[in-house]
C-alpha positions in Angstrom: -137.0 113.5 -30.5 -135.7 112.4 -27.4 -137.4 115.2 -24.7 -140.8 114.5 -27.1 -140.4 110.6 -25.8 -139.6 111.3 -22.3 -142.5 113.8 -22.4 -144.3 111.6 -24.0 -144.1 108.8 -21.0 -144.4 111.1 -18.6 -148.0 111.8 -19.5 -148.3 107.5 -19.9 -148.6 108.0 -23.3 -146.4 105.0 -24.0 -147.2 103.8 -27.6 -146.7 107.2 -29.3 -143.4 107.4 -27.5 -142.2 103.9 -28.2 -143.2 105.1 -32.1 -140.6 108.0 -31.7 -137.9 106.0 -30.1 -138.3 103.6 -32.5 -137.6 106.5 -35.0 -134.4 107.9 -33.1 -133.0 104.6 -32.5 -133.1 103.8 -36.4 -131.6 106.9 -36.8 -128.8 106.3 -33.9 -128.4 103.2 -32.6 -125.7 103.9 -30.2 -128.1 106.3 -28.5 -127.7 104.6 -24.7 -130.7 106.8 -23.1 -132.9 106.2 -26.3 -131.7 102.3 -25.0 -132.8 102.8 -21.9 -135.7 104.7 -22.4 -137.3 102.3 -25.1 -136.8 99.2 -22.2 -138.8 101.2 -19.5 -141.6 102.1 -22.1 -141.6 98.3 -23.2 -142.0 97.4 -19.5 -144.8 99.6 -19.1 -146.8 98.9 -22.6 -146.8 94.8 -21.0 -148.0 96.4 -17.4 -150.7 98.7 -19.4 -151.8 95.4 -21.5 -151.4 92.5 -19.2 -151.7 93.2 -15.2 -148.8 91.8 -14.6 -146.6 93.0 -12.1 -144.1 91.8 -9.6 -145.9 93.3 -6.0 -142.7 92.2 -4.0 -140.3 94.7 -6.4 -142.5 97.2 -6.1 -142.7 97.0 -2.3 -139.3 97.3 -2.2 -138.6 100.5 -4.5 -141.1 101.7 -2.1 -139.0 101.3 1.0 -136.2 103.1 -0.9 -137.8 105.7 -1.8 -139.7 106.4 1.7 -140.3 109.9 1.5 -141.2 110.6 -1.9 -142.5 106.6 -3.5 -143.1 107.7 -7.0 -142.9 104.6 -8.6 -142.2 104.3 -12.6 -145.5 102.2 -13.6 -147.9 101.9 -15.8 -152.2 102.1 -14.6 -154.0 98.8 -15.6 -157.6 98.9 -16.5 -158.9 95.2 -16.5 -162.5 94.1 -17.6 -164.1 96.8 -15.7 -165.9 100.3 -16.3 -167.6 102.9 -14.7 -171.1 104.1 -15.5 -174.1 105.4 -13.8 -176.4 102.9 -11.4 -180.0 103.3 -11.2 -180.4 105.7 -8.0 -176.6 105.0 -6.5 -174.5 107.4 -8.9 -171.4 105.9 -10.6 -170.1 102.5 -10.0 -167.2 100.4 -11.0 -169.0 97.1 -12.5 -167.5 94.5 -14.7 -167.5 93.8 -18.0 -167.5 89.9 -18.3 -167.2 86.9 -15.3 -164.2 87.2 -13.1 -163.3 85.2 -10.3 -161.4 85.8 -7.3 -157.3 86.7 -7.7 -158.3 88.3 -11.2 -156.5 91.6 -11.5 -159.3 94.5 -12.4 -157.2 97.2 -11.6 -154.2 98.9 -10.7 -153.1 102.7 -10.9 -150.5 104.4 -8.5 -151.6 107.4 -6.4 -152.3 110.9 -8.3 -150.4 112.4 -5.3 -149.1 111.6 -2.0 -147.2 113.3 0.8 -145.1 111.7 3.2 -145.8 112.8 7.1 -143.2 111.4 9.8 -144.4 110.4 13.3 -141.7 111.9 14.9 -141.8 115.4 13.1 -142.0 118.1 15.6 -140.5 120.9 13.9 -143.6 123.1 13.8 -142.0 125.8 11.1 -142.2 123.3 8.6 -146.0 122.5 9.1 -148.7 123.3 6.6 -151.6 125.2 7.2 -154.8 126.2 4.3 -157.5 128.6 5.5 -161.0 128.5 3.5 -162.1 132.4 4.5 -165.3 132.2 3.2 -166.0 128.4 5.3 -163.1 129.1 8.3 -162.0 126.1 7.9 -158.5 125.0 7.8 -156.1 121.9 7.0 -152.4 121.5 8.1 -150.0 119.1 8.4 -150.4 116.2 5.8 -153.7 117.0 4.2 -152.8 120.6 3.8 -150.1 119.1 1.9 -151.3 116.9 0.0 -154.1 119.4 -1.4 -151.4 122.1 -2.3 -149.6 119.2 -4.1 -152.6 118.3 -6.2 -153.3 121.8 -7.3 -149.8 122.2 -7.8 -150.0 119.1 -10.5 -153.0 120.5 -11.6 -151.9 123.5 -12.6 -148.2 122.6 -13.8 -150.5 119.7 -16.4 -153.8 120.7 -16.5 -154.4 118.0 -19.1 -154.1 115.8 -15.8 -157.0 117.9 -14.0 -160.1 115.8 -15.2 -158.9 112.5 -13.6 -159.4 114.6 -10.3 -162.2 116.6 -10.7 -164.2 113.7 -12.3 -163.5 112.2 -8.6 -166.8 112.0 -6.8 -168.0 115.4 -5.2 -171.0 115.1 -3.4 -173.5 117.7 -4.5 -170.6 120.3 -5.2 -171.3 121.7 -8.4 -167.6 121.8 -10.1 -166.1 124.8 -12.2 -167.4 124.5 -16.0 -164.3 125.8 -17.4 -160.7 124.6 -17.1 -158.8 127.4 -18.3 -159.1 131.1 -18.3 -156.3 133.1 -20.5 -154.6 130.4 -21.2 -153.8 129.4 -17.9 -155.4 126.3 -15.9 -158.5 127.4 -13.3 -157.9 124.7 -10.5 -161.2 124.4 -8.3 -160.5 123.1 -5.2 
């Protein structure tokens, strides 16, 4: 029950793991990482509901974790939404009055890298060709996009908040898997 929680907030699925921690702890009480577990998914259900968060703690779990900031919260979706606009494509537009300081939303990175300024050590250094375009990336962007298909592909149930990204006139893949495994279109 334990793993199905924790894999259960991984994917931010917070209220159907609290409901199975709930369930373990009944069952064992004493369970300290059921504890611990349930606190951090509380935390994160008032982040998912309110908007509330402290900026200055997170700024400073950042700092500590420098090379690789990914930071245990939840995405807040205020009183907005997305939907088509007459002749502009999709837009982010409100769903009642705000006013200015309102929170309308707040979501962590899907991915990030971390590039130093002083990193010279070239055998370390990225590098994705396109054969059919010859174009190329290295360094930090060629990072980045073999850690998104990377995430893709480990969870491709976290593909569509990519791909739904805005494309241009690309014309995505229709299909996410083939044979049971994930098709990542990059």
């Amino acid at each position: 029950m334990f793993r199905a929680a924790e894999a259960l907030y991984s994917l931010q699925r917070f209220d159907e793991c609290r409901s199975i921690l709930e369930a373990l702890l009944s069952k064992f009480p004493n369970n300290k990482q059921a504890k611990d577990t349930y606190d951090r998914v509380r935390s994160r259900q008032v982040e998912v509901s309110s908007g509330v968060y402290d900026f200055g703690l997170l700024q400073q779990e950042a700092q500590k974790l420098r090379k690789s900031p990914q930071l245990d919260h939840a995405t807040y979706i205020g009183p907005i939404e997305v939907k088509a606009s007459r002749g502009k494509g999709r837009g982010v537009f409100t769903t009642r009055a705000v006013k200015a300081g309102d929170m309308l939303l707040c979501e962590k990175a899907f991915g990030h890298v971390y590039v130093p300024d002083n990193d010279t050590d070239s055998s370390k250094l990225s590098l994705l060709i396109n054969p059919e375009t010859g174009r190329g990336f290295m360094g930090g962007q060629a990072d980045l996009l073999k850690l998104l298909v990377q995430k893709c592909y480990r969870n491709p149930s976290l593909a569509e908040a990519l791909t739904a990204l805005h494309h241009g006139d690309y014309q995505p893949a229709s299909t996410l898997t083939v044979d049971g495994m994930a098709v990542i279109d990059t």
